[in-house]
C-alpha positions in Angstrom: -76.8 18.7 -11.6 -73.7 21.5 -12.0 -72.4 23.9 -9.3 -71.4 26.8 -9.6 -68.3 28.5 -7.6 -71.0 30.2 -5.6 -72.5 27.1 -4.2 -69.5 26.1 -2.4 -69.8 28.3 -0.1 -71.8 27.8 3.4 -74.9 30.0 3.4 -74.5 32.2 6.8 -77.0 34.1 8.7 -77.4 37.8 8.4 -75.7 39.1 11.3 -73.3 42.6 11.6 -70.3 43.2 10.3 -70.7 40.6 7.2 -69.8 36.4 7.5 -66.0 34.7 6.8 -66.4 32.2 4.1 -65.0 29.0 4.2 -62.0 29.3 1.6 -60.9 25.7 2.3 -64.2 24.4 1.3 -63.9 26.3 -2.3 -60.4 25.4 -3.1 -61.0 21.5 -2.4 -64.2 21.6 -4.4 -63.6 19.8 -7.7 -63.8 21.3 -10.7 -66.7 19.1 -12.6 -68.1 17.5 -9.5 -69.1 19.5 -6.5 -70.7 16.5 -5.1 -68.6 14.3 -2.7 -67.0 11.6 -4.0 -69.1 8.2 -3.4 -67.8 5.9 -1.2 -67.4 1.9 -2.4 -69.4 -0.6 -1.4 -67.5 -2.8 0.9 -66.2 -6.3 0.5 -66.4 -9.2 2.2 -63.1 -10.8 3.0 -63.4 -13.8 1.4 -64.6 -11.9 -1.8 -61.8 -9.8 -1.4 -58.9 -10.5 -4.6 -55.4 -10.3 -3.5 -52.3 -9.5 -5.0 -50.7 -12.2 -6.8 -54.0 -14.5 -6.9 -55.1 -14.3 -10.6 -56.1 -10.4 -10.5 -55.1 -8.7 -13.7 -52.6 -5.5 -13.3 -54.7 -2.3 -13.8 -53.1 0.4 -16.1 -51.9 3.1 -13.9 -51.8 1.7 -11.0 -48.8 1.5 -8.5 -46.2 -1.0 -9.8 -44.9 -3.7 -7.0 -41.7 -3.5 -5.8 -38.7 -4.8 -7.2 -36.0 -3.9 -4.4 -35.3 -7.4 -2.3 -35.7 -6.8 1.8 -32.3 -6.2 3.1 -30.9 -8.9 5.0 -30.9 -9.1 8.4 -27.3 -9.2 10.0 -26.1 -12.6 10.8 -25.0 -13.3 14.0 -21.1 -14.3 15.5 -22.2 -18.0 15.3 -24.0 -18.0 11.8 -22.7 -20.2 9.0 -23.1 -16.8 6.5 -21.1 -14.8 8.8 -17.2 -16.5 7.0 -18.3 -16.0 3.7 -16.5 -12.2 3.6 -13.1 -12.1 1.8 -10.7 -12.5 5.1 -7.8 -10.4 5.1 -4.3 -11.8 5.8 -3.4 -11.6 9.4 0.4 -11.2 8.7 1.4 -8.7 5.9 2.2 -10.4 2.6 6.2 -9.6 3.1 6.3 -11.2 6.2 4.4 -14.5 4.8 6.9 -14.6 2.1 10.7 -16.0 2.3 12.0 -14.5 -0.1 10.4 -10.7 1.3 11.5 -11.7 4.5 14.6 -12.1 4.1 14.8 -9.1 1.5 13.3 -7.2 4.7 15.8 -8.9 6.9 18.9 -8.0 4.6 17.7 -4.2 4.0 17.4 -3.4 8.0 20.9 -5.4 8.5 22.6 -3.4 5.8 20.7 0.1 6.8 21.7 -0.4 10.8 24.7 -1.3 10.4 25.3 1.5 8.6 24.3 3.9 10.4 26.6 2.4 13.5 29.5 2.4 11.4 28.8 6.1 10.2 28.7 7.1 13.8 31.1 5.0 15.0 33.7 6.7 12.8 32.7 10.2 13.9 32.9 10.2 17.4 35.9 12.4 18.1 34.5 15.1 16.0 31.1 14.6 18.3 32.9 15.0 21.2 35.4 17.6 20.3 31.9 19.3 19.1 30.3 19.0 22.6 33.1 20.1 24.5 33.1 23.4 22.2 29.7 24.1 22.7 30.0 23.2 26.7 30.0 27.0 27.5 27.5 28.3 25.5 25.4 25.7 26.8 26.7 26.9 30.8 25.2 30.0 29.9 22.2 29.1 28.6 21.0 27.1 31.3 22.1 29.3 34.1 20.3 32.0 32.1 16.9 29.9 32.2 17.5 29.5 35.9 18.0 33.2 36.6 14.5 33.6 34.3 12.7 31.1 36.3 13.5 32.7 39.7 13.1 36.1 39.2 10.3 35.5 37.2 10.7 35.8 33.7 7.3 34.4 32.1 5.5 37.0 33.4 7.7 39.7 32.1 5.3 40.4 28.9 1.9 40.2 31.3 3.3 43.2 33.5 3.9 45.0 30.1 1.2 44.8 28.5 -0.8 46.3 32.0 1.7 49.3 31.7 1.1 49.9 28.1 -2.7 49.8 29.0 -1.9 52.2 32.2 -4.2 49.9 34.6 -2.5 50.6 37.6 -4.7 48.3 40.1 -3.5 45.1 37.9 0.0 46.0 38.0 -0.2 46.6 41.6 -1.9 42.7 41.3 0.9 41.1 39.2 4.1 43.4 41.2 2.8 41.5 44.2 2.5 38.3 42.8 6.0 38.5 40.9 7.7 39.6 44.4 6.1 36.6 46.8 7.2 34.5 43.6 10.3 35.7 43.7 11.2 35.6 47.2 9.9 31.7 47.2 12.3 30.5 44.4 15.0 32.5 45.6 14.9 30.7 49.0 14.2 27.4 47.5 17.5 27.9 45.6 19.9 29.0 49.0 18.5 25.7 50.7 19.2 24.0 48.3 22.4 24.6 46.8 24.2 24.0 50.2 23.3 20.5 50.4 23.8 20.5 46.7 27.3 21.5 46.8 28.5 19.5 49.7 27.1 16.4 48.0 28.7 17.3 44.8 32.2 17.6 47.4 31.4 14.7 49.0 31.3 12.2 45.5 34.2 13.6 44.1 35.9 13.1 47.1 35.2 9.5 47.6 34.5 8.6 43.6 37.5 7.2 41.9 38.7 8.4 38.9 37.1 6.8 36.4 34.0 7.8 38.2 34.4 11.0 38.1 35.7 11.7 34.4 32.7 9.8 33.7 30.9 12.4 35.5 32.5 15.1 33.8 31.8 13.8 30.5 28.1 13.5 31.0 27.9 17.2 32.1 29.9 18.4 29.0 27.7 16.2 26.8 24.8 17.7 28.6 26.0 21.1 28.2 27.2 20.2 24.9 23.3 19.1 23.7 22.0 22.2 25.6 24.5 24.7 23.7 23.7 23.5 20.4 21.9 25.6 18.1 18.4 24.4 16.2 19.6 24.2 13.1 23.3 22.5 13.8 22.9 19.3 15.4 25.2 17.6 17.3 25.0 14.2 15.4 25.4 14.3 11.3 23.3 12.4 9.1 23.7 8.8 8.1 21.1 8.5 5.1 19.5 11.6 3.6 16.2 10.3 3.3 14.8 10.6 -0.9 12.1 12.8 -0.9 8.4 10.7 -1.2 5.6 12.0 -0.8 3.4 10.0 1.5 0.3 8.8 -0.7 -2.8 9.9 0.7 -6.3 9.3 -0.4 -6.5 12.9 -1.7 -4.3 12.7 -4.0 -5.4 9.5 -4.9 -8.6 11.0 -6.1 -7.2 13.9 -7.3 -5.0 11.9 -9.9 -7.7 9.6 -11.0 -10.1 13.3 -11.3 -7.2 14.6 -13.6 -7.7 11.5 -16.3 -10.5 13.3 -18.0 -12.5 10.1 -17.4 -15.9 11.5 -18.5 -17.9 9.1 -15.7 -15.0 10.4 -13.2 -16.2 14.1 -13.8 -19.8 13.1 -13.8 -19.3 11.4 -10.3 -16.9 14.0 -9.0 -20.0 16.8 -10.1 -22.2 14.9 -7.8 -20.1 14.7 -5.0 -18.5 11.5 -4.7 -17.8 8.3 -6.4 -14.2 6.9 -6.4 -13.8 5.0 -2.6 -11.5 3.2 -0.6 -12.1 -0.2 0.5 -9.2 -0.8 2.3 -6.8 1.6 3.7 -4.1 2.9 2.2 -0.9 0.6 3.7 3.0 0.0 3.2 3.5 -3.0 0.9 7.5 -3.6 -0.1 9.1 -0.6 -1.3 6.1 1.1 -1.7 2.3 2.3 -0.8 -0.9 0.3 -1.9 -3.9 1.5 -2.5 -7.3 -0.6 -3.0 -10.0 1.8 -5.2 -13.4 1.2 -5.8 -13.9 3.3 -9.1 -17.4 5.0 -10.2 -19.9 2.7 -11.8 -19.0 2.5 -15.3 -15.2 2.6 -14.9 -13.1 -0.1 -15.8 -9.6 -1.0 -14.6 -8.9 -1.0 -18.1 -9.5 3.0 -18.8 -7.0 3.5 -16.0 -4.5 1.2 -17.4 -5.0 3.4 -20.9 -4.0 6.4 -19.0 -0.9 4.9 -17.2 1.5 8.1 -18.0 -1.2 10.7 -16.8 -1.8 8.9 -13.7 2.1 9.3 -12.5 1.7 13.1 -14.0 -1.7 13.2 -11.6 0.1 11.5 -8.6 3.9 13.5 -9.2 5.8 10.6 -9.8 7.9 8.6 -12.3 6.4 6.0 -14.8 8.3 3.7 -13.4 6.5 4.4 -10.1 3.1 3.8 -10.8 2.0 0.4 -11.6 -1.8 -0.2 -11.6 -3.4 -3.4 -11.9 -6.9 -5.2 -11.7 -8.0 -7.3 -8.2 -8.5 -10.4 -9.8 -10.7 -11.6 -6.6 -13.1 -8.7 -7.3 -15.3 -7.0 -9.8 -13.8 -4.9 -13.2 -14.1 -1.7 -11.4 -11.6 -2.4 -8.3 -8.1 -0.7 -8.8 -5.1 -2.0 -7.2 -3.0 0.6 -7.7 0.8 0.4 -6.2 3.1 3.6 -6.6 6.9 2.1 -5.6 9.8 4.3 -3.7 11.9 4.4 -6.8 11.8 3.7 -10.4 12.0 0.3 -11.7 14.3 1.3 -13.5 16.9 2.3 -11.1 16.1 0.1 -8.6 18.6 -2.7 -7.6 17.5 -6.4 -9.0 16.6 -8.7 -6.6 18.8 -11.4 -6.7 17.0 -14.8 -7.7 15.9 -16.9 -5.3 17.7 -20.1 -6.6 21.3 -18.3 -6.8 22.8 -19.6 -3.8 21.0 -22.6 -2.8 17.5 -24.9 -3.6 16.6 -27.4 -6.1 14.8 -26.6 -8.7 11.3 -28.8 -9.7 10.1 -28.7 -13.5 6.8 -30.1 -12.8 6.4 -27.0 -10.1 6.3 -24.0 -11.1 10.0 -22.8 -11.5 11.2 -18.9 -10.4 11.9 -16.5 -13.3 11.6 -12.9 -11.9 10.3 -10.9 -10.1 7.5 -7.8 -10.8 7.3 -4.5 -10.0 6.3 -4.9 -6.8 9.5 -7.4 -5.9 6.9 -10.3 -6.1 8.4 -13.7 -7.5 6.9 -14.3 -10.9 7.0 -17.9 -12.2 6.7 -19.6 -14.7 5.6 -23.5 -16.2 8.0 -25.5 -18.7 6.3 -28.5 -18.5 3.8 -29.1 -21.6 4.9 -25.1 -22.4 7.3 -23.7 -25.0 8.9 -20.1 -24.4 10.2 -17.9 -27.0 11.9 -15.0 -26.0 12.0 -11.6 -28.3 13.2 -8.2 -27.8 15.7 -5.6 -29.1 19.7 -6.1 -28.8 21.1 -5.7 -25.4 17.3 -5.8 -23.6 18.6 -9.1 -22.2 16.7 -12.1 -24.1 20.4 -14.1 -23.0 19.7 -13.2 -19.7 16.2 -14.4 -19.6 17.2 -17.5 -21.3 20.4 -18.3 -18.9 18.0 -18.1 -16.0 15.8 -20.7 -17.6 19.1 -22.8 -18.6 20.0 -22.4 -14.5 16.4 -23.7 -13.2 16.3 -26.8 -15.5 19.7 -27.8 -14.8 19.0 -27.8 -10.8 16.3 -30.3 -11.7 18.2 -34.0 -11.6 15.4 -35.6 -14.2 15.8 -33.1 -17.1 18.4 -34.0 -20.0 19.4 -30.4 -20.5 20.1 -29.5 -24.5 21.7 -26.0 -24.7 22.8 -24.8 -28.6 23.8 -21.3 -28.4 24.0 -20.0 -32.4 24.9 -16.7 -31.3 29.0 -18.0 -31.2 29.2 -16.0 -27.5 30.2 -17.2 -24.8 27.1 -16.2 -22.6 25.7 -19.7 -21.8 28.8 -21.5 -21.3 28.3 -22.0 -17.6 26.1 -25.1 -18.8 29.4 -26.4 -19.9 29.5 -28.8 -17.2 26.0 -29.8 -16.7 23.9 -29.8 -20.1 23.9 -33.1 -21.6 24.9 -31.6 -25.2 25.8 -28.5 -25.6 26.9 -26.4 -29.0 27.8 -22.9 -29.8 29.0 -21.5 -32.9 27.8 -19.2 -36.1 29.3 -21.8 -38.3 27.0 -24.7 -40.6 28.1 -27.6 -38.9 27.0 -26.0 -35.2 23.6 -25.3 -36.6 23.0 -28.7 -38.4 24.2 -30.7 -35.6 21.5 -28.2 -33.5 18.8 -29.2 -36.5 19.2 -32.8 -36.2 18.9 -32.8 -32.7 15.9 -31.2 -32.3 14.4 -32.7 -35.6 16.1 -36.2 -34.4 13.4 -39.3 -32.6 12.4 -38.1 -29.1 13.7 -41.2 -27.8 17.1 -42.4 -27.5 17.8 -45.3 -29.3 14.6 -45.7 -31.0 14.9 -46.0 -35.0 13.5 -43.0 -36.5 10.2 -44.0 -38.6 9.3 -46.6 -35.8 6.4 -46.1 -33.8 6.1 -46.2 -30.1 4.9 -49.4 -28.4 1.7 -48.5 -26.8 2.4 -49.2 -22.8 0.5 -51.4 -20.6 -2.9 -50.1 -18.7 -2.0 -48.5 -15.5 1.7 -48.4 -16.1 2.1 -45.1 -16.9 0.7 -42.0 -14.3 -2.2 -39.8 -16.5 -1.1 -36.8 -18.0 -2.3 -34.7 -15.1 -0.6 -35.9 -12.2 3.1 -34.7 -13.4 4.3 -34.9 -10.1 4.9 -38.6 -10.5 6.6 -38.6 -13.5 9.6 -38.5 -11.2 9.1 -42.3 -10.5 10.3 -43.0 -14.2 14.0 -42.4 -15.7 14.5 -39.7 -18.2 12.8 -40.8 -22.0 14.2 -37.8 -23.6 15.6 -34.5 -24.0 13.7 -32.3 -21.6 13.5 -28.8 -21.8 16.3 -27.8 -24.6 17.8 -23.7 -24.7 18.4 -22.1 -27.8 19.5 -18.9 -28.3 20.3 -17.3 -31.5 19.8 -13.9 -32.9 
């Protein structure tokens, strides 16, 4: 049976001034159905068919959820409470020698500077103070004569006499003359002990004593008397303008890219965080970045050039790299002091004393950053390419240098360039060569094309040696045991 619209509504009893229908009754009444709905049968418990026990998923019903339960904070004690990445408890300069003592050398050299610099000066500081000794006088007995006959309140009784309230100037008058008459005393008590106690020292002080004194009053005067802008001490360093890097204009550089998952995140309202603060490391600021989802490292390294426009500086300046310890979308981005390019080299850190291990991995240079970068001759071969004058004889001369501090290697060196840019292995390679000429380079081409062992006929094989007389092939570090079979790492260099 259908009802109508009408039968929704309660059926009241004739009374005056009309009935109030029930409106909530008509607007819940269904549309097809005016009947309430019928209520199931109920179940017994052990009829009842849980989730996850053989019942079939019903089309249109709510899904399950697929978020895990967040995990409840472990505890001081608990085992999963370590597992966090630990940050270093000394900064990575101080942990490294080589840092250190770059540190070290940089605050010796600055200090000691700025002594000397001063030192130098010091007549002109002092014929400076004594010349501004009188305006300085006058300055501070001028503050003294403010203070007692009160000069602070000078604009308060002003402003009550431009306003023409009479009572409150009456108020402040009094208060300025009991003011006044206090300070005034305070001053005639005391500059009569004062004065004789001034008498009294120089009297009894000797000499020395009291030029010292004397001197401290015209340096006092001296500081007092000297204007804002014209201090008494010069300046040792001018300071290069760097602009301290801020998160800000982190973000606002990484915004300016025209990443389009940036702009999407930056519509929203966030997306590019901070991990870590931003923090001094070297000669320069580091900042750790946690880029919107869908970034890469690798888009940032694309737009190297419009970063340093984005952050104001020099190429050379900004250097950003991946965290290797992390996922692809944490930036490590470093922005240095100065350019690399103008910046001094470090020197290396075998120059002036150390031994040199070719098994270990063996000091070449150094990165932006200043960090050591090494490298691994062992089982490795290195060629070395760039334009003239970019320094590939450098690179290889540094090479040269490591392997000859190593006592095992049998150092080759045949320079086919005809310079004499590698002849400080003179004394310590075991052959060395250089010329442009046809016998240089054949005696180089037999060499290297010559048997790897010394004294062996060429065309005869190796004897195969004994089980367990011979370390394996990974542990290199006790190669050392053996003498030298052959020519070690051998330099070339020829353009």
């Amino acid at each position: 049976m259908m009802a109508t619209a009408d039968d929704a509504f309660p059926q009241e009893p004739d009374r005056p001034g009309g009935w109030i229908p029930d409106v909530g009754a008509f607007l819940d009444t269904p549309s097809e159905n005016m009947s309430p709905p019928k209520q199931p049968d109920p179940v017994h418990p052990a009829d009842a068919v849980h989730p996850g026990e053989g019942a079939d998923p019903v089309e249109g019903a709510g899904g399950v959820p697929v978020d895990p339960p967040l995990p409840s904070r472990p505890g001081v004690l608990s085992p999963s409470a370590g597992n966090g990445q630990r940050r270093p408890v000394l900064p990575g300069w101080v942990r490294s020698a080589t840092a250190l003592r770059a540190a070290a050398g940089w605050a010796a050299g600055y200090y000691s500077h700025v002594v000397l610099f001063h030192t130098v000066r010091i007549p002109v500081y002092l014929a400076r103070l004594l010349g501004r000794a009188p305006r300085g006088l006058v300055r501070v007995a001028g503050q003294a004569t403010g203070w007692i006959f009160d000069a602070e309140g000078r604009a308060v009784r002003a402003a009550t006499v431009r306003r023409e309230d009479s009572e409150q100037y009456l108020k402040l008058s009094r208060q300025r003359d009991r003011r006044v008459r206090f300070r005034l005393l305070v001053v005639l008590l005391g500059a009569g002990p004062c004065g004789v106690a001034v008498l009294a020292l120089a009297a009894t002080l000797p000499a020395g004593a009291r030029w010292l004194a004397f001197g401290a009053a015209v340096v006092g005067l001296g500081i007092a008397g000297s204007p804002v802008d014209q201090p008494v001490l010069g300046q040792a360093v001018v300071p290069a303008a760097v602009t301290r890097l801020t998160g800000d204009i982190v973000v606002r550089a990484l915004e300016s890219l025209g990443i389009a998952e940036i702009n999407k995140a930056k519509n929203r309202g966030g997306g590019i965080t901070f991990p870590a603060p931003i923090s001094r490391d070297g000669p320069g600021w580091r900042a750790d970045v946690d880029l919107p989802y869908g970034v890469t490292v690798s888009d940032i390294l694309e737009r190297r050039e419009r970063l340093a426009s984005g952050l104001r500086r020099p190429v050379g300046c900004v250097w950003p790299e991946p965290a290797a310890d992390a996922h692809a979308g944490r930036l490590v981005l470093w922005v240095g002091d100065q350019d690399m390019s103008k910046a001094a080299a470090a020197e290396w850190p075998l120059a002036r004393r150390g031994r040199a291990d070719l098994f270990a991995a063996l000091p070449f240079g150094t990165d932006p950053r200043g960090r050591t970068v090494s490298v691994t001759l062992v089982e490795n071969n290195m060629l070395v390419g760039s334009l003239p004058g970019a320094g590939k004889t450098a690179a290889v001369r540094v090479l040269m240098l490591g392997c000859a501090l190593d006592p095992t290697c049998e150092l080759w060196v045949f320079n086919l360039k005809g310079t004499a840019d590698l002849d400080a292995a003179v004394t310590v390679a075991h052959r060395y060569a250089t010329g442009i000429d046809d016998a240089t380079v054949a005696v180089g081409c037999r060499c290297v094309a010559g048997p790897a062992r010394r004294g062996r006929p060429p065309g005869r094989r190796a004897e195969e040696p004994a089980q367990g007389s011979v370390p394996r092939r990974q542990d290199h570090s006790s190669y050392r045991r053996y003498p030298v079979a052959g020519p070690a790492p051998t330099g070339h260099d020829r353009r």
